[in-house]
N, C-alpha and C positions, 0 to 999 in steps of 0.2 A: 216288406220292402227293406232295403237294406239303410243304416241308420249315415245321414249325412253331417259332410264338414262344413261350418259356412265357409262360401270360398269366400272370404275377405280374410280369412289367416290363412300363415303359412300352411303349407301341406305338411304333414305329417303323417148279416147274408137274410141271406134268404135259404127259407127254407127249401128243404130237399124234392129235388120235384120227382116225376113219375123218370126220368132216366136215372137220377141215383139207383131206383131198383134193381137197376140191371147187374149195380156193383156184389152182389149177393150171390147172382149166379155166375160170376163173370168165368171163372176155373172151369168149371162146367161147358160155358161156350166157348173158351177157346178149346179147351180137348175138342169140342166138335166141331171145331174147325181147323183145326188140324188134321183132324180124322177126316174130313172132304178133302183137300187140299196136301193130302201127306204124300200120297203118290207122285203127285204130279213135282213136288218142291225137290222130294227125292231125286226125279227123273237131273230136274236141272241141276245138282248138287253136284251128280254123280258123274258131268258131262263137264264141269270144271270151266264152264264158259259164259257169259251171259248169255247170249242168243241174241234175238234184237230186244231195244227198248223202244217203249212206245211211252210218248209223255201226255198228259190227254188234259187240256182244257177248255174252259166253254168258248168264254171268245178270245180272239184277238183284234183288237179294237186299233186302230190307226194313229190316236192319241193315248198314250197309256204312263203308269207311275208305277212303281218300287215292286208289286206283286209281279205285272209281266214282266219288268226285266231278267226278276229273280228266274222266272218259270223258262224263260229264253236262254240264259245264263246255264241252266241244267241242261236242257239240248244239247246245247254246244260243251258243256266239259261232258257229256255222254260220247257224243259222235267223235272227241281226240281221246277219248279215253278205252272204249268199247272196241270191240272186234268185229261187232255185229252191225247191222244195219240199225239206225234212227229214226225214228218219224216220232213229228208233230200231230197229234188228234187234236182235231176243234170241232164244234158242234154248235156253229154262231151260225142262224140262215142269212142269206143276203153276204157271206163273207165272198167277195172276189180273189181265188186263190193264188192264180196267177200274179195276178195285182201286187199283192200284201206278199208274196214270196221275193218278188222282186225288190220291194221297199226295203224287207228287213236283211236279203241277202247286200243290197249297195249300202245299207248301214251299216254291216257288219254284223247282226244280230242274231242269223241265221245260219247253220255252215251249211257249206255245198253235200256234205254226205246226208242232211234231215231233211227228210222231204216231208212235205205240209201236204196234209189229206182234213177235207171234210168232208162230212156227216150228208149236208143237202147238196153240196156239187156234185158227190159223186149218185145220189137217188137223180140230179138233173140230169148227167149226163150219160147214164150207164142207160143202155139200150133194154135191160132187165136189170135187177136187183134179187135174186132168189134168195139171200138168205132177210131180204124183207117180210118172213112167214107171217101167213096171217089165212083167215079164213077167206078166199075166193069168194069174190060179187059179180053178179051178172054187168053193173055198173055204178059208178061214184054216183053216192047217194045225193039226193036234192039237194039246192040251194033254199034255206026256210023264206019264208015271204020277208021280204027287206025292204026299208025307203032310203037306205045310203047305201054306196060301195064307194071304196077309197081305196086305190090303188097307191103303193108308195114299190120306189125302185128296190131292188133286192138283190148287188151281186150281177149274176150274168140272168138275172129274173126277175120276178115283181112277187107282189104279195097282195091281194086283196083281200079289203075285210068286211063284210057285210055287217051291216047292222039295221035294228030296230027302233022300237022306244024305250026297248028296256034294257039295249047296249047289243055287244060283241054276239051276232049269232053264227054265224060262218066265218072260216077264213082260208082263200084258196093261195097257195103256194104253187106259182107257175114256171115253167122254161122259158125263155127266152123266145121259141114259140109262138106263146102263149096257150102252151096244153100246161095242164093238173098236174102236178107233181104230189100234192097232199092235199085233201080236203078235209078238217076241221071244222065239225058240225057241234052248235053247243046250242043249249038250251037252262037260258036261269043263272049263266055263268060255269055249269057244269057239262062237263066233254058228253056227245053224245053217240058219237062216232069219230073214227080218226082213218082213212083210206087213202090206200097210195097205189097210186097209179101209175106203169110203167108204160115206154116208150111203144110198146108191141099192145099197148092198147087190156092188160092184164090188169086187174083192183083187187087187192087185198085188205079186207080191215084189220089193221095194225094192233089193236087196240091201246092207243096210247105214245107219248114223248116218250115217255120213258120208256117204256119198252122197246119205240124203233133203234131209242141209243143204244139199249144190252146186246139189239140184235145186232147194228154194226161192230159193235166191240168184238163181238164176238166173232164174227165174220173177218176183220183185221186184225184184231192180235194174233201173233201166230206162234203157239209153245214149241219148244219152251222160249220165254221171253219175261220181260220184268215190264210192267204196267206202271209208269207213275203219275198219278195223279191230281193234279195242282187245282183242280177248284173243287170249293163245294158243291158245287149245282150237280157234280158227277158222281155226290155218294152213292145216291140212290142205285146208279146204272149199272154201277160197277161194284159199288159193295154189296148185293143180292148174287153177283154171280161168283161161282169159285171155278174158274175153268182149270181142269189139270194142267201141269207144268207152267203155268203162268204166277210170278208173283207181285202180288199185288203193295204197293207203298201211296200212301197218303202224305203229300205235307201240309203241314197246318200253318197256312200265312196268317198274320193277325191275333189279335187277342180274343178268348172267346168269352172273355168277361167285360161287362160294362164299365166304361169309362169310371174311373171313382170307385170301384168294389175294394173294400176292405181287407179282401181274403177271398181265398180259394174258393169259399164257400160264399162267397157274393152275387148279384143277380147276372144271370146268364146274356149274352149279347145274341139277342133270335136271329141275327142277319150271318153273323159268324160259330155260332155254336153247334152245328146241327153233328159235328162229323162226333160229338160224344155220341151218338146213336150208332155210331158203325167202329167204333172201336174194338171188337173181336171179328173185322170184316174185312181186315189186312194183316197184310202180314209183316209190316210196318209201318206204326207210325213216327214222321219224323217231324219232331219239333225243333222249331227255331234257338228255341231258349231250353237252358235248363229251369230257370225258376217256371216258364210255363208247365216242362213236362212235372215237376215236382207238383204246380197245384191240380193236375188234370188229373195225378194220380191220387193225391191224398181224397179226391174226392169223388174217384168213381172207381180208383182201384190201378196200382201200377201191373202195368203187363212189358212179360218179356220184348214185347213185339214194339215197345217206345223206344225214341232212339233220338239225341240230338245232333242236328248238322245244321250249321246257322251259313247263311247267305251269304254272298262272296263279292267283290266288287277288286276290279284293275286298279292293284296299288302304286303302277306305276306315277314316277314322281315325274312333276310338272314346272319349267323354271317360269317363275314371275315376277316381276318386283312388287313387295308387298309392303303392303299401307295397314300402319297399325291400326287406324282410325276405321277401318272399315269392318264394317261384320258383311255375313253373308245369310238370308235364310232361302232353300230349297223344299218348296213345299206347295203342294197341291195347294189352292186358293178357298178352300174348304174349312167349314166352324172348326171341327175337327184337328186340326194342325195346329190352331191357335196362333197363327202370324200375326193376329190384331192384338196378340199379349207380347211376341216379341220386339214391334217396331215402339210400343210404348215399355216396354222395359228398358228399349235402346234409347228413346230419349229422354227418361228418371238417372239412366245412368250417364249417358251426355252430360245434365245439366249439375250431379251431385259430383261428377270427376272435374267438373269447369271445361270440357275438350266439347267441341264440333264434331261429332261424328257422322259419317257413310254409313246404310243398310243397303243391301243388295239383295231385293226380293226374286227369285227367280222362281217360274209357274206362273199355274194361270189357271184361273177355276172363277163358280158362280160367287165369290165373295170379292172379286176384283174392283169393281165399283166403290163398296164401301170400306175395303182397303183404303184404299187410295183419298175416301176422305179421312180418314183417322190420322194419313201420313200429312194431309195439310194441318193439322190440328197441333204439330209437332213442330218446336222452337229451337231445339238443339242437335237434330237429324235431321241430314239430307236422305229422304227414303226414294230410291229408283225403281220402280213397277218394270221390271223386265221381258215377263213372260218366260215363254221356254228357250232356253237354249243351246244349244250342241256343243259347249266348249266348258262344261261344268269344271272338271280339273282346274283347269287356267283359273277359276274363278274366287275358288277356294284356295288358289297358290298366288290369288294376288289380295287375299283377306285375311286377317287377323286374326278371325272370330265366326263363330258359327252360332247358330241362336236352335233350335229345336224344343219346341213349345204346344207338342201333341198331348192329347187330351188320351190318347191312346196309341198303342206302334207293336209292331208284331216281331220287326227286327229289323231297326231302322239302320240303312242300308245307307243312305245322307251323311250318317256320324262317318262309319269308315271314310266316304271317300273323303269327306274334310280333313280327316287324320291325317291320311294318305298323303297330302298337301303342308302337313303343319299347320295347318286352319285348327286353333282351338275351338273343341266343341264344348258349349253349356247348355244341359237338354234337363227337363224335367223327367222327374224319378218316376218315368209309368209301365205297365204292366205294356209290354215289356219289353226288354232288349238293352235301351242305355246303360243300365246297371252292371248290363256282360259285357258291354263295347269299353265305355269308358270307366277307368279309373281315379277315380273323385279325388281331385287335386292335384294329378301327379302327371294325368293325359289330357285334363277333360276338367269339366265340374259339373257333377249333380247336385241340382235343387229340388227341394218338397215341388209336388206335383200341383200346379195352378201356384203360386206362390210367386206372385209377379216382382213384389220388391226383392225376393231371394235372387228372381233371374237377375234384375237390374244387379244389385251388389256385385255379382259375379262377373256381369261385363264390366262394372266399373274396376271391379281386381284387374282383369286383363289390360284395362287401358292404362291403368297407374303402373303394374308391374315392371321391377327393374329388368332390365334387357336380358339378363344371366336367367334368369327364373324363368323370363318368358323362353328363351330358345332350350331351354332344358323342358320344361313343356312339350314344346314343337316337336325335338325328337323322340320324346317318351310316346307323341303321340303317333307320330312315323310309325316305329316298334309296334306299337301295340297293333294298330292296321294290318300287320302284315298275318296277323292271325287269321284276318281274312282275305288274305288273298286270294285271287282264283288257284291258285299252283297250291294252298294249304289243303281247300275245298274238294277241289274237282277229286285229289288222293282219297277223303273220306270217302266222299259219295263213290269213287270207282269200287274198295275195298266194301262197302254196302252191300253194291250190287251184283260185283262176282262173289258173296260170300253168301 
């Protein structure tokens, strides 16, 4: 981590688990994956154009934070940047496509050239599915003996799940209907069968999720073309397959180490770490940060195939009249985010400046409740539980101060847009991102990470600072923003992908 200033002056492991062994052979597997995958990369090389791109993640969820906008955000500088045709892949069942096309095209989040395809609308509503291969059944296999069924809506379908006493034994995936679209037989907690069944009355056993995803993939990407691929839930599906002319790019949202790791070589995060297992399984990966790809390499081996392009966000400026007295925090309502360390930062630093301050929570998550009593608890802040809201710019161009108090961030996207604004941001020093965004002292201040009286100190700096300091601040931190503007962005990633 990099060594900090207090901002109250002037500016001026663990051990190696069983995937480090891969670091050993790693030369070895990529020559052999190049050697699957050389023809085809040629083919596209040699043709000087992208072809289409296809973006592929699992869900898309109707309430969503920082990951999907980021993953929506590539869509769209693809489809004004490309030649080719765009599409969204999702592989979320129960997602209503229609629906959620509509939502994200009236927000603006989708353009009219990306067309959104799934995974289960198109097995509900395609009349056959041939590239569904699988071994032919006379008919979908039994339902096991069961004393519940719980049907729950699903989209333009349902979903029922049979159960026992010793849990989950069936689960039928229906049309609208109400015919079989997938029968899900399990026994013990283990898949026993997985069959899909088409409109013309045909059952194939699939063998398996994953597999029916390689086989749409494969079925809709169409080479040559670039794949990229924004969750992990889709290493599996997509990193076993090497289709010619098709290249394949991974990004890595998030940090894959646990909150608090000392170093590179610190304990792994199980819920975000999985995509070290398919690191010779694209043909880029692109990290957020540079200090992530530096510790991803010292400790499993750098490859040509790493590449940093950090996330983008509309630096357009916002007019507001701003109140110095006010901070602002944007953040999921989750332990995680640590809001319950900023709103009490903010009022150590009210009460030791002698000023009345404003916080301006905005989100909304499972820790809302006891937010909100911590904010009574507070003598020197007026704290406002907001929720979510559609006018974030204006918000951070009518605030002083920005508070960012994550316990971990993958490339906190929150910093820019406060920039963006002249909203000084003060974020704690975590793996990773702040460190690249803001420049400690000068745009911004970083504090030691959990280090509640460091955060206080530094908003008390802001509230005290003379006027000249603080608006040289504000534009240093305008500047700095624009590094990530969409118009910086969308240029790498296009040059990426035709190259």
């Amino acid at each position: 981590m990099t060594r900090r200033t207090d901002p109250g002056t002037p500016a001026g492991g663990r051990p190696r688990s069983r995937r480090n062994m891969r670091q050993n052979g790693a030369l070895e597997s990529v020559g052999g994956h190049l050697r699957r995958a050389g023809v085809g990369l040629a083919r596209v090389a040699s043709q000087g154009s992208t072809g289409p791109v296809y973006v592929a993640t699992f869900r898309l969820p109707e309430s969503f934070g920082g990951v999907t906008h980021a993953m929506l955000q590539h869509t769209r500088m693809f489809a004004r940047t490309t030649s080719g045709p765009v599409a969204l892949l999702t592989f979320e069942h129960g997602l209503d496509v229609s629906e959620r096309r509509r939502q994200l095209r009236s927000a603006g989040l989708l353009d009219s050239r990306t067309e959104l395809r799934n995974l289960w609308a198109e097995l509900r509503e395609a009349p056959r599915a041939p590239w569904a291969k699988g071994h032919v059944l006379p008919d979908l296999p039994p339902v096991p003996a069961h004393h519940a069924a719980t049907t729950e809506r699903a989209g333009d379908g349902s979903t029922v799940t049979y159960e026992d006493t010793a849990g989950v034994v069936a689960r039928d995936h229906l049309r609208a209907d109400g015919t079989v679209v997938v029968r899900d037989v399990l026994e013990n907690g283990r898949r026993v069968s997985f069959s899909y069944a088409d409109r013309e009355g045909s059952v194939r056993e699939v063998r398996g999720l994953r597999r029916l995803r390689r086989l749409w993939l494969d079925h809709v990407v169409q080479a040559p073309a670039t794949l990229v691929v924004e969750s992990k839930g889709l290493l599996t599906a997509v990193g076993m397959t090497h289709p010619p002319g098709v290249r394949k790019i991974f990004v890595v949202h998030g940090s894959h180490l646990l909150a608090g790791a000392a170093d590179a070589h610190g304990p792994l995060d199980p819920k975000r770490s999985s995509f070290v297992d398919h690191l010779d399984d694209f043909d880029r990966i692109v990290f957020l940060t540079h200090a992530q790809l530096r510790d991803v390499g010292s400790r499993y081996g750098h490859r040509k195939s790493f590449t940093v392009l950090p996330n983008a966000r509309d630096t357009t400026r916002v007019r507001a009249e701003r109140d110095r007295r006010r901070g602002v925090v944007v953040a999921r309502l989750v332990a995680a985010k640590g809001v319950d360390a900023a709103m009490r930062a903010t009022g150590t630093a009210a009460r030791d400046a002698g000023h009345h301050l404003l916080l301006d929570i905005l989100g909304d998550g499972p820790q809302r409740s006891s937010l909100e009593q911590v904010a009574h608890t507070l003598d020197h802040v007026d704290v406002r539980m907001l929720g979510h809201v559609t006018d974030v710019p204006r918000r951070f161009a009518s605030a002083s101060f920005s508070v960012l108090a994550s316990s971990t961030e993958g490339h906190p996207l929150v910093l820019v847009e406060s920039m963006a604004q002249g909203c000084v941001p003060i974020a704690y020093d975590v793996r990773y991102g702040p460190s690249e965004i803001i420049e400690d002292g000068i745009s911004g201040f970083l504090v030691p990470s959990g280090d509640e009286s460091a955060l206080a100190r530094a908003i008390a700096c802001i509230v005290a600072m003379e006027p000249q300091r603080l608006e040289s601040m504000r534009a240093a931190a305008r500047r700095r923003a624009d590094a990530f503007s969409e118009r910086v962005v969308r240029r790498r990633w296009r040059d990426l992908v035709r190259n």
